[in-house]
C-alpha positions as CSV (number, residue, x, y, z in Angstrom):
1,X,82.9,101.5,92.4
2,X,85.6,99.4,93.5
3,X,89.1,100.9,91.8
4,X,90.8,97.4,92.2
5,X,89.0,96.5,89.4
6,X,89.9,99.2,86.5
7,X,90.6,98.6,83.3
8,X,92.6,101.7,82.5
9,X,95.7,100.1,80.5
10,X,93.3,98.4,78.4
11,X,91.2,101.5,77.9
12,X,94.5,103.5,76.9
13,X,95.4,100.4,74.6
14,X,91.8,100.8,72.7
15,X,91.7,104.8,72.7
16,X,94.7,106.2,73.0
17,X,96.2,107.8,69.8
18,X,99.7,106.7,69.6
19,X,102.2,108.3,67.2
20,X,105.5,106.4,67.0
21,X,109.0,108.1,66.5
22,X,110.5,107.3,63.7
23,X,113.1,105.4,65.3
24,X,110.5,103.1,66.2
25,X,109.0,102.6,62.8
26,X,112.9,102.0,61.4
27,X,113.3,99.0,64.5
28,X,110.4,97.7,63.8
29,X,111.0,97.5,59.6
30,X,114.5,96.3,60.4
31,X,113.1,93.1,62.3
32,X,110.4,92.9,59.2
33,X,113.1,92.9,56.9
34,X,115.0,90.5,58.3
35,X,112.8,88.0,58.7
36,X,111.9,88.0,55.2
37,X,115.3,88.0,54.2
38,X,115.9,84.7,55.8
39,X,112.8,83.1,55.2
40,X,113.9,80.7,52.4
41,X,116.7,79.5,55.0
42,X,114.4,78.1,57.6
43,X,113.4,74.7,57.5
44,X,109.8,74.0,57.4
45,X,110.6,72.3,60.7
46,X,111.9,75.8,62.7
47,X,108.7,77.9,60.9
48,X,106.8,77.8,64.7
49,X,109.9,78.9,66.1
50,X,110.2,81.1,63.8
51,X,106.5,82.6,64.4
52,X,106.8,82.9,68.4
53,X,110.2,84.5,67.8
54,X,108.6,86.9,65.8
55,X,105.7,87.6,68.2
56,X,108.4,87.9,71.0
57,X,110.1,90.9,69.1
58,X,106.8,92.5,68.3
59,X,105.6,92.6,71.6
60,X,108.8,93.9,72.9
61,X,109.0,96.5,70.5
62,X,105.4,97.3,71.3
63,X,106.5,97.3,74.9
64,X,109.1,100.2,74.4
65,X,107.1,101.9,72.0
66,X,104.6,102.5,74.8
67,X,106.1,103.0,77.7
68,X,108.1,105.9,76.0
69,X,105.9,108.1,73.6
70,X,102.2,107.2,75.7
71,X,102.5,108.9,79.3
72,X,98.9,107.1,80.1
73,X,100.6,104.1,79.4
74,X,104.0,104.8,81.4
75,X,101.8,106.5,84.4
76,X,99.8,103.5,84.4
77,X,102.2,100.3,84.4
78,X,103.2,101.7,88.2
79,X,100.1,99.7,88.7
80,X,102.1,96.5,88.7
81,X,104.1,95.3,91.4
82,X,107.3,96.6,92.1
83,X,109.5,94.3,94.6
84,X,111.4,96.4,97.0
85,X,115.4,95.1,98.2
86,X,114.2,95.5,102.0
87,X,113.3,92.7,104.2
88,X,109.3,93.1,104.4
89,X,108.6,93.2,100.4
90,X,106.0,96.2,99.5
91,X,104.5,96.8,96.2
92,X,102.8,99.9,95.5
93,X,99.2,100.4,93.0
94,X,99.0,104.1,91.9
95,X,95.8,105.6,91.0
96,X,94.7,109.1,90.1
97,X,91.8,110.6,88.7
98,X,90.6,114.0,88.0
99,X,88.0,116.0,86.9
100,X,88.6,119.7,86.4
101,X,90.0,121.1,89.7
102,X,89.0,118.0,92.0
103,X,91.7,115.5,91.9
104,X,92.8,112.4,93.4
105,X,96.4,110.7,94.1
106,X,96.6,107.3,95.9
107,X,100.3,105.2,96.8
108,X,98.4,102.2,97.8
109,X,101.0,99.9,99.5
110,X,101.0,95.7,99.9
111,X,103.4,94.2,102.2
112,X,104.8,90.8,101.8
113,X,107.0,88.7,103.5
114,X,110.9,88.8,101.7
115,X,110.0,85.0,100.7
116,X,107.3,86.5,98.9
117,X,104.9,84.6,101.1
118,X,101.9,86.1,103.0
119,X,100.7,85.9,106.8
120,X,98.2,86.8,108.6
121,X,99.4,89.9,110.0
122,X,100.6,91.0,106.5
123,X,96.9,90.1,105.1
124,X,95.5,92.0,108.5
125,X,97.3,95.4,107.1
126,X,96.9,95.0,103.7
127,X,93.0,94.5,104.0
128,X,92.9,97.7,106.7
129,X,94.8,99.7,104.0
130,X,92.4,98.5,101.2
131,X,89.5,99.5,103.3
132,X,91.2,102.9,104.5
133,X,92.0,103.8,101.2
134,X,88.8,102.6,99.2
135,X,86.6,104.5,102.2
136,X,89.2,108.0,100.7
137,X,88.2,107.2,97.1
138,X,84.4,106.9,97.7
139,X,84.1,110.0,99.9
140,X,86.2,111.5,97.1
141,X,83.9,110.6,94.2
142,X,80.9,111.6,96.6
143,X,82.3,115.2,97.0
144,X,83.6,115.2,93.5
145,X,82.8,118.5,91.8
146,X,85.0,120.0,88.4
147,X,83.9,123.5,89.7
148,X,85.3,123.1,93.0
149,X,89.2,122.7,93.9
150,X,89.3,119.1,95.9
151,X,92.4,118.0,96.2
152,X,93.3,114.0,97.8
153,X,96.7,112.7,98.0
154,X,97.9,109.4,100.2
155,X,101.8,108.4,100.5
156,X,103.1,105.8,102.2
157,X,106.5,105.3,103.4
158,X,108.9,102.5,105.0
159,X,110.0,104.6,108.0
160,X,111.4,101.7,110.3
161,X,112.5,97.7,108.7
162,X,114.8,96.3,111.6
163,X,115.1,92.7,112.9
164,X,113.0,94.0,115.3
165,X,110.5,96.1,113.6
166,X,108.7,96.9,110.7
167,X,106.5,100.5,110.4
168,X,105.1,101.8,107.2
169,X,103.0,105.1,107.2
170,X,100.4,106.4,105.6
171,X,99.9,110.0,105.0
172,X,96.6,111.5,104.2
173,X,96.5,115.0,103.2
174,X,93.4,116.6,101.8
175,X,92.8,120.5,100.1
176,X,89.1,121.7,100.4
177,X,88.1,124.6,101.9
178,X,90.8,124.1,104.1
179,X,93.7,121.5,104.7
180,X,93.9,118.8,106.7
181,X,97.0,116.1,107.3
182,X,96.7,112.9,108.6
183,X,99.1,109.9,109.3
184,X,97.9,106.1,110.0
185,X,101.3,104.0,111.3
186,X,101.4,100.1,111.1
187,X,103.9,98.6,113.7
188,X,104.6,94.5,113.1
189,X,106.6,93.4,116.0
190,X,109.1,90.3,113.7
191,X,109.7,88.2,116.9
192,X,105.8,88.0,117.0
193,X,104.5,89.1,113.5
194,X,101.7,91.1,114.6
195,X,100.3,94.6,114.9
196,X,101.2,96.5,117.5
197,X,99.7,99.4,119.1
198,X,100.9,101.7,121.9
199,X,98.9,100.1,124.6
200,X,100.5,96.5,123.8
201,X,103.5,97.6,124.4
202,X,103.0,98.3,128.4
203,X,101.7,96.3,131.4
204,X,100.8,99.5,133.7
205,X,98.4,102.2,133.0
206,X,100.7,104.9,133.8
207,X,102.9,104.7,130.9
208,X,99.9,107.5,129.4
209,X,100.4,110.0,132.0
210,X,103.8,109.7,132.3
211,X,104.5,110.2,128.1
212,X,102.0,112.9,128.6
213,X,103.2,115.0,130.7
214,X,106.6,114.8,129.3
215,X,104.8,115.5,126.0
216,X,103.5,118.8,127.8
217,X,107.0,119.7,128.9
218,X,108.1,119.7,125.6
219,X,105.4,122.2,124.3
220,X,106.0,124.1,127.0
221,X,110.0,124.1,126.2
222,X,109.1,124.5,122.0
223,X,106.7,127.3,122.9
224,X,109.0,129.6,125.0
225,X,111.7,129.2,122.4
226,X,109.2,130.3,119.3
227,X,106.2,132.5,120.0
228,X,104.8,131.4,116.9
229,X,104.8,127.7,117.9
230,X,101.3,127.1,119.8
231,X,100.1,124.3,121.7
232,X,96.5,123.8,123.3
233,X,97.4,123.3,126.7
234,X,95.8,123.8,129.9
235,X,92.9,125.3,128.2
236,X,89.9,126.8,129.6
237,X,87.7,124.7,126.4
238,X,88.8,121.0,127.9
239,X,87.6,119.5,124.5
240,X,90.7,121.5,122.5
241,X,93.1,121.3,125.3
242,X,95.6,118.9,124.8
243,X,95.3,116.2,128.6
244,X,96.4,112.5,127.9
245,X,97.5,110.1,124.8
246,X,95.3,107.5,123.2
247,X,95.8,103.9,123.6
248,X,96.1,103.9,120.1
249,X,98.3,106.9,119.8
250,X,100.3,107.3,116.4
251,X,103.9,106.4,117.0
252,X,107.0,104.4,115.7
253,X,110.7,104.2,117.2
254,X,113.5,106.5,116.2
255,X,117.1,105.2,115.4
256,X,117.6,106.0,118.9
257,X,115.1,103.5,120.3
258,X,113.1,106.3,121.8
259,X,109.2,106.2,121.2
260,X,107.7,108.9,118.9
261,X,104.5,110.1,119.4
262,X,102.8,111.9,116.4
263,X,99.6,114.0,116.4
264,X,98.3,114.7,113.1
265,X,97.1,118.3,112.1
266,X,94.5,120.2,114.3
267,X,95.2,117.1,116.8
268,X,96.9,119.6,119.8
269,X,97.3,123.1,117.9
270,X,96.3,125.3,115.3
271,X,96.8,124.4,111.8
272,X,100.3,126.2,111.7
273,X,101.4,123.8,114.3
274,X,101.8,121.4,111.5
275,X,101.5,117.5,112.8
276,X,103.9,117.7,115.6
277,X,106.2,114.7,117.1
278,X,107.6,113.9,120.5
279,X,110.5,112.3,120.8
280,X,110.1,110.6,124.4
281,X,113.5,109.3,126.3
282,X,112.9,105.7,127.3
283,X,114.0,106.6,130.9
284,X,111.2,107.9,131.0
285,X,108.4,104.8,130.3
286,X,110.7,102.2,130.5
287,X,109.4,100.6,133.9
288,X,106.2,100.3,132.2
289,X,106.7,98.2,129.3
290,X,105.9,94.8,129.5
């Protein structure tokens, strides 16, 4: 199934059995009345007018009625966009769906330029978060089980929107058996509009060992302070112990300019470790960058 395509507010519109408050039903009679009242006054030339002016405060009516005494209907307007103030324009599609314990949350982001027009890069992300987030809600359906507790929730957030930079993150968290947390950042470079990874940001190789090992500093530092803070390092089982950065390594900037590198859960520690960040001084990869 493809969940761009529902048809819930119409399916709430044809099932949903909506009890008005009488305040409703007094506004509504009111507007009646009125119009009856002055119905000998209008000139057969102003009776069209008077028709769409009608429909107007109907729908309206209908429109408040709604959105206050339906929560279907309320939950399910989010759907539409909603234009953000910020300089990158993001509108957000909500969906959710459950079935006894096994539900589903989705904040499924579009970005925009403030102009409201579209680019490339702004179609590249949009389609990688469609596919990302369609890929969530098939595995969920094919796991789906009312007997078993299945729990799927993805946020997004505006963490960075400078005339430099723009960064929006994902976070993918998941309750089975067991939990899992996961992030997926998108960086856009403004002076160039395009997505950029860690690696594009640095001519020489040895920008990876060099944020590496000050990554493994900082364990080390984190881990002496807190003996409940563990980080695999230098373990005997290479495949768990924490060695190098990815090319593609999760990261964004922090107010301070500094590089971030995040590691989602499970990623360098156990699952109390949480999804740990680095904060890397940019002394210390600076004659690296490009």
């Amino acid at each position: 199934m493809n969940f761009f395509e529902d048809r819930k507010i119409k399916k709430i519109a044809r099932d949903e059995d909506i009890k008005a408050p009488d305040k409703y039903l007094k506004s509504v009679e009111r507007t009646l009345n009125d119009l009856k009242n002055n119905e000998e006054k209008i000139k057969p030339i102003w009776s069209n007018i008077r028709k769409f002016n009608y429909a107007i405060a109907m729908a309206m009516l209908m429109f408040v009625l709604l959105t206050n005494v339906s929560p279907k209907f309320a939950y399910a307007m989010q759907e539409l966009p909603i234009i953000g103030d910020i300089v990158k324009v993001i509108t957000i599609r909500n969906y959710f769906d459950k079935d006894g314990n096994s539900e589903i949350e989705m904040e499924i982001p579009n970005i925009k330029n403030d102009n409201n027009s579209q680019s490339q890069t702004n179609e590249n992300v949009n389609e990688d978060v469609n596919q990302l987030t369609q890929n969530i809600l098939d595995k969920f359906y094919a796991e789906e089980n009312s007997e078993n507790h299945l729990s799927i929730k993805v946020k997004s957030d505006v963490i960075e929107n400078n005339k430099y930079w723009f960064t929006l993150k994902l976070t993918i968290s998941e309750l089975a058996a067991s939990s899992d947390l996961k992030y997926k950042y998108y960086n856009i470079d403004k002076r160039t509009d395009e997505i950029v990874k860690l690696s594009d940001l640095f001519d020489d190789e040895n920008y990876k060992k060099a944020i590496s090992e000050e990554i493994k500093k900082q364990m080390v530092s984190r881990m002496e302070k807190d003996k409940d803070v563990v980080y695999w390092i230098d373990e005997e089982n290479e495949e768990w112990s924490f060695s190098m950065i990815e090319d593609n390594q999760n990261f964004y900037f922090s107010n301070k300019g500094n590089i971030v590198i995040v590691f989602d859960k499970y990623e360098v520690g156990p699952g109390a470790t949480g999804t740990p960040e680095f904060e890397i001084n940019k002394q210390i990869y600076e004659k690296y960058l490009k």
